[in-house]
C-alpha positions in Angstrom: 21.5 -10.8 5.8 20.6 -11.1 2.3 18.1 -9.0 0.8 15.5 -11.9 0.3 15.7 -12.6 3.6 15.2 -9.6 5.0 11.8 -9.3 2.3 10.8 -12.5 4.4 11.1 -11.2 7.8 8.6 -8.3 6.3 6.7 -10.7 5.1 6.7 -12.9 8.3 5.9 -9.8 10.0 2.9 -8.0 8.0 1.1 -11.2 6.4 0.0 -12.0 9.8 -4.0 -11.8 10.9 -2.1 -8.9 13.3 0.7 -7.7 10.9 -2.2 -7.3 8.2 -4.0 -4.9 10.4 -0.9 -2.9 11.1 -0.1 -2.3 7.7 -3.9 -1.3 6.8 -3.2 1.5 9.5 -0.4 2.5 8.6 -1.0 2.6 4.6 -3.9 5.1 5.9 -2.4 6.8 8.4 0.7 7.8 6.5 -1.3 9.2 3.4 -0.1 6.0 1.1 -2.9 6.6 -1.2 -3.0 10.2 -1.5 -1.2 11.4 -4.9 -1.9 15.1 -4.1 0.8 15.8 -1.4 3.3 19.1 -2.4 7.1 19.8 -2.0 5.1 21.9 1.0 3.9 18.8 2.7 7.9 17.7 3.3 6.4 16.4 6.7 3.7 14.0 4.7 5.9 12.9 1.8 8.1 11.7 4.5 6.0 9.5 6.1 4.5 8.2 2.6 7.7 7.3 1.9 8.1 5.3 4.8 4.9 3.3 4.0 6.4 3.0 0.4 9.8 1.6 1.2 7.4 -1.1 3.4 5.7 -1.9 0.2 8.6 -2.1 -1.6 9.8 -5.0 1.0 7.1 -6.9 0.7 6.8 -6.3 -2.9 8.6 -8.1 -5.9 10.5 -5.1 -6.7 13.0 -7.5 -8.8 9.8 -8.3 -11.0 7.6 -5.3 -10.7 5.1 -6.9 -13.3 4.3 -9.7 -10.9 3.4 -6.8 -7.9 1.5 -4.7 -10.7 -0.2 -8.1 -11.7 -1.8 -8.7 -7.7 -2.2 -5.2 -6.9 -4.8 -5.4 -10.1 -5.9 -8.9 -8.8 -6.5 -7.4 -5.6 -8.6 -4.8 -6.7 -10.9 -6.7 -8.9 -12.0 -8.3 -5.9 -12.8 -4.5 -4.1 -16.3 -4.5 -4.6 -17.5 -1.1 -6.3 -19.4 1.1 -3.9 -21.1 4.5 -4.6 -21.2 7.2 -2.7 -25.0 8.6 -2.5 -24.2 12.5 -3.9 -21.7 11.0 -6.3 -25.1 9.0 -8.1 -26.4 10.1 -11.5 -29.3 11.5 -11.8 -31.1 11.3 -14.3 
């Protein structure tokens, strides 16, 4: 199996209604968006880079700039929300 297949299986698999929610949990569960994890945290980093080689899969890693390019997309349309104590006050 070729590498672009196998990106398709992934693909197949997480782009689902179903596979969507699956990866939500497991980008959260595995600490993907944590940038603080130590040498210490072997146990963490591990599973982080299990989420990350996932990403990677479903990714363009050929053509990074097009996965840069929708990550950015895809957070324009977050909607900005404010946490009350992190509020100016004036």
């Amino acid at each position: 199996m070729t590498k672009l297949e196998m990106r398709q299986h992934y693909r197949s698999t997480f782009f689902t209604p179903s596979g969507r929610e699956v990866l939500k949990d497991l980008l959260i569960k595995n600490y993907f968006f944590n940038d603080n994890l130590t040498v210490e945290m072997s146990e963490i980093v591990g599973k982080q880079n299990a989420v990350k080689a996932i990403v990677n899969m479903l990714s363009c890693a050929d053509m990074p700039e097009l996965t840069v390019e929708a990550i950015i997309d895809g957070m324009e349309k977050v909607p900005l929300i404010v946490k009350p104590e992190e509020e100016e006050t004036d």
